[in-house]
N, C-alpha and C positions, 0 to 999 in steps of 0.2 A: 428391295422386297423380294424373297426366296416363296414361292408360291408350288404347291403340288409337286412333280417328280418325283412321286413314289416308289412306282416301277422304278423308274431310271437308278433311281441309291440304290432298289431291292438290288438290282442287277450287278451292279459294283461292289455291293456287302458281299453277296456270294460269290464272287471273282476273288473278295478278298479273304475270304472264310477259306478258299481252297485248298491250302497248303501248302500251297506251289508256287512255282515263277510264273507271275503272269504278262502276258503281252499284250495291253488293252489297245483296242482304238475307239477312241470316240471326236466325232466331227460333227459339221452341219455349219449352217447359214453365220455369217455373222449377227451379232444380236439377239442371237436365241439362247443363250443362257450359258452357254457349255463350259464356262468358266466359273460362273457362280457355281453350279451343280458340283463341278470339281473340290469347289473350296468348302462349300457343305460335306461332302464326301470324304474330303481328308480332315475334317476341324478334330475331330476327336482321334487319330492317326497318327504315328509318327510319318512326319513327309517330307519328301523335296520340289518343290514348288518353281518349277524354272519357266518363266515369259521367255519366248524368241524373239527378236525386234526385227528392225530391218539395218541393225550396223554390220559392221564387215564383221568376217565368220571369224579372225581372230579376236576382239571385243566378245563376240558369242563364246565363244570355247574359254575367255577368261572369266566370266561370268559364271559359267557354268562348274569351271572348276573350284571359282571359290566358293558355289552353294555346296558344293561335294563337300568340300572341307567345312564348313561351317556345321554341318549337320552333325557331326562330331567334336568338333573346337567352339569355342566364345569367338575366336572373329579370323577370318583366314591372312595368312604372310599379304605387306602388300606385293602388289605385282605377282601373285602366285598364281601358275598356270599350269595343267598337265603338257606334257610336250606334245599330244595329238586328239584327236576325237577318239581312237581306240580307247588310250590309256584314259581318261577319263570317264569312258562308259564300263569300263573293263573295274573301274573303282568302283561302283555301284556295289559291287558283288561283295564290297568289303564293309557294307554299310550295316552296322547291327539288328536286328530283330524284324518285323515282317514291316516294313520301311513301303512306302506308297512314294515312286516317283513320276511327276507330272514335268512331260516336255511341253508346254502349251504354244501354240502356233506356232506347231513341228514344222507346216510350209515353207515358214520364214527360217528356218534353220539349212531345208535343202536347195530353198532359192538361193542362201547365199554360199551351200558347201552340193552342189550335186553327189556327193559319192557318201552324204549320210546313211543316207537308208543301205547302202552296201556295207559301209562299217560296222551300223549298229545288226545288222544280218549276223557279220562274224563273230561277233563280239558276245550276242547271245547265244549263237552255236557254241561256242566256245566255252565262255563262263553261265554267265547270268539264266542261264535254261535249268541251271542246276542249284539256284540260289532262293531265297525266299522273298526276292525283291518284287512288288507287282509294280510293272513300267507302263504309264497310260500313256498313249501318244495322242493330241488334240489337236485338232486343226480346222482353221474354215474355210479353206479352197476345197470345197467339195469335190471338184473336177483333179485337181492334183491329188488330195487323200487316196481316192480311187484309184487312180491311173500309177502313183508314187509307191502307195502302202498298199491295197488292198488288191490289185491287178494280178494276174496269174501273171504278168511277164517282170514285176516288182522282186525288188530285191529278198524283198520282208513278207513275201508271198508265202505262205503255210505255218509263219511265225505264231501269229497271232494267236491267241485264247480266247479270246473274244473281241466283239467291235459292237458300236451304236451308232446308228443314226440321229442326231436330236432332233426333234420334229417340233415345231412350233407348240406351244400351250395350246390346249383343245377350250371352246367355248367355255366350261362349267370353271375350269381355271383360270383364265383370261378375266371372267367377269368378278373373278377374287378382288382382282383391283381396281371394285368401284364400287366399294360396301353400301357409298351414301346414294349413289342411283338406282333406280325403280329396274325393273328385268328391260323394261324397253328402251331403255337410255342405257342398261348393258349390252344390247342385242346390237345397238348403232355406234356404239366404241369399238365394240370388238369387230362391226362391218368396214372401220375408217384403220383400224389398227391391228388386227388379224390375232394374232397369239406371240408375238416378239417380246420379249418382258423390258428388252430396252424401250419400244415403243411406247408400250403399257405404261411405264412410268413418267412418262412425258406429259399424260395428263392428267388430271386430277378429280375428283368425284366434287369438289368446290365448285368447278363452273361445269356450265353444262357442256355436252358433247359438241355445239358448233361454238362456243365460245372457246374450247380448247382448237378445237378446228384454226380458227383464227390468228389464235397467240403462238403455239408451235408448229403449225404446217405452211398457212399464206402469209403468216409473215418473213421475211429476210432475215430475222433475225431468231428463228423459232427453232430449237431444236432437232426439229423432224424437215426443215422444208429443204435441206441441201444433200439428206440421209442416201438417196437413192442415186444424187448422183455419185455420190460418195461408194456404194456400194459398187454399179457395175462400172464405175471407172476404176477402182482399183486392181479385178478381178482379168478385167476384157482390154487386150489390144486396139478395138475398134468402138470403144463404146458408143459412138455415135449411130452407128449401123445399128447396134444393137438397142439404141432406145428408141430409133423409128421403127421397129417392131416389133418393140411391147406398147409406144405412142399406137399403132395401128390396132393389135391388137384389145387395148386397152377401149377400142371405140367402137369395135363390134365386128371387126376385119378378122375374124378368125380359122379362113381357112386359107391352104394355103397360097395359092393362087390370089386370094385377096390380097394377103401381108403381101405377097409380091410385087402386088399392082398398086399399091398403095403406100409401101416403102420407101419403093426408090432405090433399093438398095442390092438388087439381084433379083435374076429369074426365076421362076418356081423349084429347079434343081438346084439353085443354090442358096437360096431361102433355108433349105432342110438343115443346110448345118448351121447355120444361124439357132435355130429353133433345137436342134441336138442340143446345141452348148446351153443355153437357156435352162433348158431340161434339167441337165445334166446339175446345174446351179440350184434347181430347186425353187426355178423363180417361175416356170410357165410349165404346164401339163398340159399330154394330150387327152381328149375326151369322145369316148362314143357311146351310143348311146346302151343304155344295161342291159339289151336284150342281147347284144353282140356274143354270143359265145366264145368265138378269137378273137379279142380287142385287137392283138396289135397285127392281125392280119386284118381289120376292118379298114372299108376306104370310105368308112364314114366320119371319120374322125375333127376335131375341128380342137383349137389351141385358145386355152384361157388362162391367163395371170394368176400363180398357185395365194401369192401374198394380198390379203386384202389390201393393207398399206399402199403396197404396191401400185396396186389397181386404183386407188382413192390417186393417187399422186399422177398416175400419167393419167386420168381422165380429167383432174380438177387443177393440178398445180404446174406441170411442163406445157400444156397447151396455155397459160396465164402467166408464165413468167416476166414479160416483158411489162404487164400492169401490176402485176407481185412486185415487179423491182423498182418500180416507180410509186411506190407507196399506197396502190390501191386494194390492199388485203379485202375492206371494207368492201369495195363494190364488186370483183369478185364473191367474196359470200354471200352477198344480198341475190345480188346476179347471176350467176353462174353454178355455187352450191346449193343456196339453198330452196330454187324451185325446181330439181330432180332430185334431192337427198332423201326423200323418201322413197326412192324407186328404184334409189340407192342400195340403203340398207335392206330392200324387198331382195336381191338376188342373194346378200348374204342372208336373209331369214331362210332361203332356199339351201344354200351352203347348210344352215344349223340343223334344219330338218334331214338332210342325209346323214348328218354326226350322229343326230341323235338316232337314228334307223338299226345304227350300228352298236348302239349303247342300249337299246331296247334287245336287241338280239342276244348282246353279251347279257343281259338278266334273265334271258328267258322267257322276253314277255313278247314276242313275237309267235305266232303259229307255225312258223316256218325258222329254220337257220339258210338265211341267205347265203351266197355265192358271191355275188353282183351288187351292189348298192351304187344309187347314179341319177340318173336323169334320161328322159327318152324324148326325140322328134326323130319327124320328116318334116318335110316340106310345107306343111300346113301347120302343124299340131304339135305340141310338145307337154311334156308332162311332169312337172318338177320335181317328184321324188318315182322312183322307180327301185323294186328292192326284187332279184330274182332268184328261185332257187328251182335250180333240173333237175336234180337229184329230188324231189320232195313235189314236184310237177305245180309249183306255185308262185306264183307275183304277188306284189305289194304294191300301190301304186298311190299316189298320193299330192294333194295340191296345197301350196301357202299362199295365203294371203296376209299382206303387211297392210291391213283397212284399217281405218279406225271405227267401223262399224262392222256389228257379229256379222259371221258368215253366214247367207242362209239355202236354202235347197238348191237355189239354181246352181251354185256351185257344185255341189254333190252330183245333183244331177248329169253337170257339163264334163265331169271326173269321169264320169259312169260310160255316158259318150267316148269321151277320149279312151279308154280305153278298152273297147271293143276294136280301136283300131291297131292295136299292140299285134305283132307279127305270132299270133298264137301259135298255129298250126301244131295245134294239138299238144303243144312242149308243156302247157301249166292249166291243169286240170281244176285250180281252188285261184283267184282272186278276191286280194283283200285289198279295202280303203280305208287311204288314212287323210287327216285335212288337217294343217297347221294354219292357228289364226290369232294374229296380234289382239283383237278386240274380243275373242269369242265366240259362241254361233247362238243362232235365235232357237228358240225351246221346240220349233219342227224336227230341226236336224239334232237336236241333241235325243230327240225322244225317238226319233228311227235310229240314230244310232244304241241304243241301248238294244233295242229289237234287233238289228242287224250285225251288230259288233264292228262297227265305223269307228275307228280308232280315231277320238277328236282331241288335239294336243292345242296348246296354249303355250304361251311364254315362259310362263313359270318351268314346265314342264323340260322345257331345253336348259334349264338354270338350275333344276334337281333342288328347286325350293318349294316342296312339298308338292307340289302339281301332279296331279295322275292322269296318265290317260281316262277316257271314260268310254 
């Protein structure tokens, strides 16, 4: 199922509308799509479509040679091979009409030849800069892309024409793939499955959200329940290090000093690069709070798991594997899921409410164009949406509730409270409130907000299924 990526084709049509050689790069996480998107991208295209694997670089280079040749022939000589990586990217150049070529899991190409990225450098200095080939390079070692392709000290460094990051499907896409559930059984998929389309597809709008729970994550035999080891064991020399803290992380340890002390696995200075590399993968961010004007000079900073999945798996499934592997899926869910699942999906409802802060500004329906979108505490008090703009001397500030009953004044009220404690000093001249709520709010606060312009959002509202603020 090929869902939304709009943008993402717009941005490749015009890459390809150019007229020119282009040098694409596109990466990101594995399971985010980047391979479907490619294949929507070239369906109607003349193209060449080459997968890396992990065989030896001579098997790669025959491979490769006979897509070359096929591209132009019914079926290529057997055993025919160009005699080096040159000559067969050097052949590209000789490929008819505005041709779209796809190296996909370029990693797996310089894992097994380190001096790729130096050939394919010369090769399009040489020819192909002056040809009408566009070459996309794709990869999901985030950390090598960067450091390999896109780095100032990279071979392929100033090559390029363009690059993508693919970012996970955002909530309003996400919840495509689950036509037959209610906005609140899409709000709790997308809390346990984040925006991964391979994730996505793993469960089905047939049973409900903790019965898919069930069948592909706590069981042994599910889809999704070995995904994560899978994921940073293939990526990390030490994975074990590295799942005691996102394990720590994952349970409320997120500063640094805590993962450290609760690890096991290194001191506070050498924690940091643990949590760099992390980073760096796309799997944990740092967070301060939105009034911070220099985030990454703040030392208030604190580290949270970017993937909801993610988060679902080291909080519910790696602390449980030893009754997971012994057939207890069943008492795990009874036990252990599902009397916090709704406290659960409450931090992702907080997550949706910042998405959407972002998508109310991108229409114009905000008073302010924010800077800052986030979250705010100290030590006592925190504030789950937080939206700032210096330029325009204004906040946004704003509270969810995942109730199953309306929201009513005291909450407004308690908003209203919290923040008079915000580090004003004079920086935001206009405060605005906003309140997201699963159930709705009782007819006080809906009728002051009319009078006040209290911006009260609803489910629907984050799902852009006709829902209006009010």
């Amino acid at each position: 199922m090929f869902v939304d990526r709009t943008d993402e084709l717009a941005t490749l049509d015009r890459a390809y509308r150019s007229g020119r050689a282009e040098l694409f790069v596109l990466y990101g996480r594995r399971r985010v799509g980047k391979t479907e998107l490619l294949q929507v991208f070239c369906a109607d295209k003349p193209h060449l479509f080459f997968v890396a694997t992990l065989a030896s670089d001579a098997e790669q280079l025959a491979t490769f040679s006979q897509a070359i040749w096929r591209f132009t022939h019914a079926e290529a000589p057997a055993g025919f091979t160009f005699p080096s990586w040159e000559a067969a990217l050097a052949a590209l150049a000789d490929l008819p009409g505005r041709p779209v070529v796809v190296l996909d899991e370029f990693t797996y190409l310089i894992s097994g030849n380190k001096a790729i990225p130096s050939i394919l450098q010369k090769v399009w200095d040489g020819v192909l800069r002056r040809t009408q080939v566009m070459l996309i390079l794709c990869g999901s070692y985030i950390g090598m892309m960067e450091r390999e392709v896109l780095a100032y000290q990279a071979a392929l460094y100033g090559r390029r024409t363009g690059s993508m990051l693919l970012e996970p499907l955002r909530l309003r896409s996400a919840a495509a793939f689950f036509p037959g559930y209610s906005p609140m059984e899409r709000i709790a998929a997308w809390a346990v499955l984040g925006g991964m389309p391979y994730y996505l597809q793993a469960f089905t709008d047939g049973l409900g959200v903790l019965e898919n729970v069930r069948s592909q994550i706590l069981d042994t035999r599910g889809l999704l329940y070995n995904e994560p080891l899978l994921l940073v064991s293939e990526e990390l020399r030490e994975p074990r290090n590295y799942f005691s803290v996102l394990h720590c992380i994952a349970h409320g340890h997120t500063r640094v000093g805590a993962i450290a002390q609760h690890a096991g696995v290194g001191v506070p200075s050498t924690i940091g690069a643990y949590l760099d590399v992390l980073q760096r993968m796309r799997l944990v961010e740092r967070q301060v709070p939105a009034t911070e004007r220099q985030p990454d000079k703040s030392k208030k900073g604190i580290y949270r798991i970017c993937d909801p999945f993610l988060r679902f798996w080291f909080r519910y499934v790696h602390p449980h594997r030893g009754s997971l592997e012994i057939g207890l899926g069943d008492a795990v869910l009874q036990q252990r899921v599902v009397p916090t699942f709704a406290q659960y999906v409450s931090y992702a409802f907080e997550d949706a409410a910042r998405e959407h802060v972002a998508d109310l500004a991108a229409q114009g329906r905000l008073p302010f164009l924010p800077e800052r979108i986030g979250s705010w505490w100290d030590r006592h008090t925190e504030i789950d949406v937080v939206a700032v703009s210096d330029a325009d001397g204004a906040v946004l500030v704003g509270e969810c509730k995942w109730w199953d009953s309306p929201v009513g004044m005291n909450v407004l009220e308690e908003l209203r409270r919290k923040a008079m404690l915000l580090p004003l000093e004079g920086r935001w001249t206009h405060v605005w409130y906003a309140l997201w709520s699963k159930a709705g709010y009782t007819p006080e606060v809906q009728a002051l907000a009319g009078e006040e312009g209290v911006l009260l959002m609803r489910v629907e509202d984050l799902l852009d299924e006709g829902g209006r603020s009010r």
